[in-house]
C-alpha positions as CSV (number, residue, x, y, z in Angstrom):
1,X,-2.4,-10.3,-9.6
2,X,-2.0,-11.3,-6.1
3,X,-4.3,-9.4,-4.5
4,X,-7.0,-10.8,-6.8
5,X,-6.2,-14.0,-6.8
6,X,-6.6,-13.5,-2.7
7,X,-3.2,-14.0,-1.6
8,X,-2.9,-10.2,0.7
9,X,-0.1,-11.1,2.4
10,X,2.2,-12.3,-0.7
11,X,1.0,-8.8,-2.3
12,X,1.7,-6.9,0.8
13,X,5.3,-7.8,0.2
14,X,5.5,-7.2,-2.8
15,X,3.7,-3.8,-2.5
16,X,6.5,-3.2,0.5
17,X,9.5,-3.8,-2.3
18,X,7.6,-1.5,-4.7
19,X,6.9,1.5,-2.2
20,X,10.5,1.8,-1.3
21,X,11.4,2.3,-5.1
22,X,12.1,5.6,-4.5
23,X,9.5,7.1,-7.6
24,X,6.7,8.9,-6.4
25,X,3.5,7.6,-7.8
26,X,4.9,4.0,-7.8
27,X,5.6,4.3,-4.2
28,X,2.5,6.0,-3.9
29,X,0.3,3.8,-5.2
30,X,2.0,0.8,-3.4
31,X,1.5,2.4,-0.3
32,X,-2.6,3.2,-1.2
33,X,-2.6,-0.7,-2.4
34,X,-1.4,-1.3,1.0
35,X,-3.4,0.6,2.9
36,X,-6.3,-1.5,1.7
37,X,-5.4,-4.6,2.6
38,X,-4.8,-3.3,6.0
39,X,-8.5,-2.1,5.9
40,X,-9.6,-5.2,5.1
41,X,-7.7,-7.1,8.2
42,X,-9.4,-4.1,9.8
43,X,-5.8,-2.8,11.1
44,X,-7.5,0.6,10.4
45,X,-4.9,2.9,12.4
46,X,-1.9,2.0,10.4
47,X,-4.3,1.7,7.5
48,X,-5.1,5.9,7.7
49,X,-1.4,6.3,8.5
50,X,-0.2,4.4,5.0
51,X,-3.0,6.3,3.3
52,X,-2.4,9.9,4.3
53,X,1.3,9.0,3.7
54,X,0.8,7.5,0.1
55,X,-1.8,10.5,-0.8
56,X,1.2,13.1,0.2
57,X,4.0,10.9,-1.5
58,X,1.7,10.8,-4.7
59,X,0.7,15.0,-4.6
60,X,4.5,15.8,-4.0
């Protein structure tokens, strides 16, 4: 809901909290979520660092 309604940085917490949960695929997918909103504040680095490390969280 954040993230559509344009608030990045209120979801990028919130994706934070989730992707420490521990679970797998949550975690995964928070860290993909993240990732994107990186992209689009074009900090694309980190962004390919959170992605290759939410795609290997999410096939483990």
């Amino acid at each position: 809901m954040l993230l559509s309604d344009g608030e990045p940085e209120a979801a990028e917490g919130a994706l934070t909290a989730a992707g420490g949960s521990g679970s797998g695929v949550i975690s995964g997918y928070a860290g993909h979520l993240r990732g994107h909103i990186l992209i689009g504040r074009e900090d694309l680095d980190p962004a390919a660092d959170l992605l290759e490390a939410a795609a290997s969280t999410m096939n483990a």
